[in-house]
N, C-alpha and C positions, 0 to 999 in steps of 0.2 A: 193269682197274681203274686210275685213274688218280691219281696224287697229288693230296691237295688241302693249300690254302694254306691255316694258319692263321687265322682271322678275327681281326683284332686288333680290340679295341672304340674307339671316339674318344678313351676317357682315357687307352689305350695308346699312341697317336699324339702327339695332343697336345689335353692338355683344351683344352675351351672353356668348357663349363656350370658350371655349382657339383655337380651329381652328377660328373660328369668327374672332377671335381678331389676331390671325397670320396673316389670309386672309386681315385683311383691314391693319395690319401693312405692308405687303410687297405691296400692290398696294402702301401706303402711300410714301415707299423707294423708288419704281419704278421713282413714280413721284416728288422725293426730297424733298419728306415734313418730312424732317429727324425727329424731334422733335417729330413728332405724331407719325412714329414709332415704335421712341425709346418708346413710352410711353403705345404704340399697344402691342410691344413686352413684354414689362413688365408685363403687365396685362395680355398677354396668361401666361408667365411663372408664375404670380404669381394665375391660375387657373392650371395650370401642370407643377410644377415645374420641371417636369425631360425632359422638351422638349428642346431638344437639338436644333432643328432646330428655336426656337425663339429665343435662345441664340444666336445661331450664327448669325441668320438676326439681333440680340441687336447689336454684334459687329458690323456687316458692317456698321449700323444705326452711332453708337457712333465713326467711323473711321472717317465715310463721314463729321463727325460735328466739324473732331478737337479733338477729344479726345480720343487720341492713347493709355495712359495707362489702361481710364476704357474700351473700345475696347480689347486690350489685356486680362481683366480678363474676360472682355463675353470670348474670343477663347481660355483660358485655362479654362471656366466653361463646355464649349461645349466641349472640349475632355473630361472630367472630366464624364461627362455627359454618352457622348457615350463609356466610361471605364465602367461605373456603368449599360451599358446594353437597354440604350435612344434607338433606331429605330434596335432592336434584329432583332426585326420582317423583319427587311427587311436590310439585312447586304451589297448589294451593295448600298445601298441610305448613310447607318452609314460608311462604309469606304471612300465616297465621300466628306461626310461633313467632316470627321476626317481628310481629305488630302485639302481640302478649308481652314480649322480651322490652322491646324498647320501654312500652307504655309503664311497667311495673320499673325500669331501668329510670325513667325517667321522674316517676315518684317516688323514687330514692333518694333522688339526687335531689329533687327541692327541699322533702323534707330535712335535707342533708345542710340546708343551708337559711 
């Protein structure tokens, strides 16, 4: 039996894609490295802007770090998003994040007040 070597996936390596860059933003959330990310996320969104679900992982990123107002406009970009048609394709995944988005959007905003 011989050893074998880990497969590392391409977002392990070094993204390229915008899932790349989602894939190693949400291991980064998982394991509280908010920062990297926030900055993971960014950089899918800014290779596909219409990805609703790296907006939303922006928020949860930018919630977890302390900053509730720019958190709020990731989960009103992320309904905005999935208004304009974001995960068509697969309309139980877009109503789940649209009911994640509002419900975290909406205890912002009390706490906001």
């Amino acid at each position: 039996m011989t050893a074998q070597t880990p497969v590392l996936s391409t977002a392990d390596q070094q993204p390229k894609t915008a899932q790349d860059f989602l894939q190693r933003a949400w291991k980064a959330h998982v394991h509280k490295n908010y920062i990297r990310a926030v900055g993971d996320f960014r950089k899918a969104m800014s290779i596909e802007p219409q990805s609703a679900e790296a907006c939303f992982g922006l928020g949860l990123s930018l919630k977890m770090m302390g900053k509730p107002n720019d958190a709020l406009a990731a989960y009103q970009k992320t309904i905005q998003l999935l208004d304009q048609g974001s995960l068509n394709d697969n309309p139980a995944r877009a109503a789940m994040l649209r009911r994640l988005a509002q419900a975290h959007a909406s205890q912002l905003a009390v706490a906001a007040n």
